[in-house]
C-alpha angles and dihedrals in degrees: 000000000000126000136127120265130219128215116181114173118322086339158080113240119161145354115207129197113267089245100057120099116266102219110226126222145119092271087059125078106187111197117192116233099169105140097023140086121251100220128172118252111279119256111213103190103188123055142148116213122170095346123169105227138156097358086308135061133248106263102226114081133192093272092046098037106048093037082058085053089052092052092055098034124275121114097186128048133175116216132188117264099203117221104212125227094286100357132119133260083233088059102053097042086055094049092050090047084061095049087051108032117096091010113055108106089191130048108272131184129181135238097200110230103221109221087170139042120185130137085271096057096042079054091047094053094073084057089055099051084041086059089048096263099129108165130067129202126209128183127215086183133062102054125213079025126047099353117114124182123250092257088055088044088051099040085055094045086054087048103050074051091070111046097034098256123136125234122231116201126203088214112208126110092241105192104063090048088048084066093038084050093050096043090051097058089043078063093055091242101142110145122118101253081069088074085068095041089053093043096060121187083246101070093048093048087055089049105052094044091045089059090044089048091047089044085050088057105054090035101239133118129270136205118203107206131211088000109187113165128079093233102054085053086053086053096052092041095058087047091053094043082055079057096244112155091252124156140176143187138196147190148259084235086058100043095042106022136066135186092268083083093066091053091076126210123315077251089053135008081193091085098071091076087077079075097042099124121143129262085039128244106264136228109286101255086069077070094081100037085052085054098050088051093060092041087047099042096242090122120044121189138026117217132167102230077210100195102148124195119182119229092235118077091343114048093037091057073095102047090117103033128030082217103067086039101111115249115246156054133221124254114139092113099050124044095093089064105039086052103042082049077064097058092052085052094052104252107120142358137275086236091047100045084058099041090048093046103040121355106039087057088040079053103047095036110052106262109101136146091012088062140036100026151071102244119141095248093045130125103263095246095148138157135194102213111202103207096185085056114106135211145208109202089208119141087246093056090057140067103216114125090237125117091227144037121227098222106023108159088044125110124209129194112209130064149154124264094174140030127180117191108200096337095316121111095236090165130028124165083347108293111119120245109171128094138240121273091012090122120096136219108251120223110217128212119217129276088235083062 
């Protein structure tokens, strides 16, 4: 609908009908929005900054990263606090608050990946949701390193239970792809587009059942992230219909992109490691199954998994095996645009590109109404889309510390003008105009809340 909206301060405080007076002083910035969409800030519940991984680190860091999201939209995001082998949950909240104090440009606030599970940990959990990190993550891939068995993964999902925190699973049965992985590379077959034939639909589909099936069982929600085969979405749709509080997200890779992207180019197969993420990106007919699950509410959210690697030095550690390749694209940037193009395609909604992109996580992860919506009362995380506006999504159009762009002869229409962080104007006609470490931690409530 139309209507004028007020900021005042951090907040929002009023709309008021197009045809009242808008009083004129110096204590009063009018910006005109006529022909453009008022949107709330985007929530991109899944990132990557500054994340060791696979002997590097990701190359976008709190400051870059988040500087890129402001860029395309989004003015939260929740990024991965990372428990080492043995260590405590303490310690790795307080080594991600320094990665993201004094630089983050945007609010942030953290889900906490468990490595570990001991007594210790379980007894840990009930500090960290204290501390507003309400969410836990738990892998079933990756073993010696993330992995965790499927009692760990039960004793944390009681205990969530227990203290009202959800339970993200990183749904892929991880051993079995551990031997496909190693056999692959004893046949000499080390190009990227092995990282997809070693990753099979079917373990993500198993996966996923097997923590729906665990969630079930200690009676607790559960929240699938960056979900990409059709199976796996099967899988989550006939627990929903059974009425579990199950819930799911994807990515941009898994809606635009297909395996053929990992093959490279006919000069060098090499440069289809740009598109290794895991899990990997799927043959093209998932796309419409991926679709239906946003129009149809089986999936819920939409979120990037930014976790950027450049080509050089960092993308070529695996030149000579898919296994050493780091795992990950960039997207933060990006996600606004690709998914308001879908709306001009038909395949989803205005209101559902802005519930999957911003409401519905603000929603699931603690942080409505004060984001991800319009209320008066709400944080002033507010941004004018321009849907006329057109984009090349060219690596010299964005603003992401990575040597490449994932779609870059592609053209998007849609995109902000304006973006207001709490009330102040941190992007306008895209120059950049906030300032570093403005952004603050974000205390969640919990999902039983």
């Amino acid at each position: 609908y139309q209507a004028n909206l007020w900021i005042d301060g951090e907040k929002i405080v009023s709309h008021t009908h197009p045809s009242q007076p808008i009083p004129t002083g110096s204590d009063v910035k009018v910006i005109d929005a006529s022909g453009c969409y008022v949107i709330p800030g985007g929530i991109d519940a899944h990132t990557h900054l500054d994340m060791p991984f696979g002997g590097t680190t990701s190359s976008d860091d709190f400051l870059t990263g988040t500087r890129a999201a402001a860029y395309g939209g989004p003015t939260t995001i929740i990024d991965f606090a990372i428990q080492q082998k043995g260590g405590t949950l303490r310690q790795a909240l307080d080594t991600w608050h320094g990665k993201a104090q004094g630089k983050a440009v945007i609010d942030y606030a953290f889900h906490m990946i468990m490595t570990d599970a001991p007594e210790a940990s379980l007894h840990e959990m009930a500090d960290m949701v204290r501390e507003g990190v309400t969410s836990f993550k738990l892998f079933m891939a990756y073993p010696g390193v993330l992995l965790l068995d499927d009692q760990s993964i039960f004793k944390c999902m009681l205990r969530a239970g227990e203290i009202g925190a959800l339970i993200c699973m990183h749904a892929e049965h991880g051993l079995p792809i551990d031997i496909l992985v190693e056999r692959a590379i004893q046949r000499g077959h080390t190009a990227p587009i092995y990282h997809a034939l070693t990753r099979p639909e079917a373990a993500e589909a198993t996966g996923t059942e097997r923590a729906i099936a665990l969630a079930e069982m200690a009676k607790v929600p559960v929240y699938m992230v960056h979900l990409s085969a059709q199976r796996a979405l099967e899988r989550v749709m006939e627990a929903r219909d059974r009425g579990l509080p199950t819930y799911a997200e994807t990515c941009p890779q898994y809606l635009f992109l297909d395996d053929d992207a990992l093959r490279g180019s006919e000069q060098d197969p090499f440069d289809g490691a740009k598109y290794v993420c895991t899990p990997p990106l799927r043959p093209k007919h998932h796309h419409e199954h991926l679709w239906r699950g946003l129009r149809n509410y089986d999936l819920q959210v939409v979120s990037t998994d930014h976790c950027p690697f450049c080509m050089k030095d960092q993308k070529t550690l695996g030149r000579d095996s898919f296994a050493k390749i780091p795992n990950g694209m960039p997207g933060i940037e990006t996600r606004l645009h690709l998914l308001h193009d879908a709306v001009n395609h038909g395949q989803i909604s205005l209101n559902r590109f802005v519930e999957i992109t911003s409401t519905a996580p603000a929603k699931i992860f603690g942080l409505y109404p004060r984001k991800g919506s319009l209320a008066v009362g709400a944080d002033a995380d507010v941004v004018i889309w321009d849907p006329h506006k057109e984009l090349l999504l060219s690596k010299e159009n964005l603003h992401m510390r990575v040597d490449y762009a994932a779609y870059p002869e592609k053209t998007v229409r849609g995109a902000p003008t304006h973006v207001f962080s709490r009330g102040e104007l941190v992007v306008e006609n895209d120059k950049f105009l906030g300032q570093q470490g403005r952004g603050r931690f974000l205390r969640r409530s919990t999902f039983s809340l």
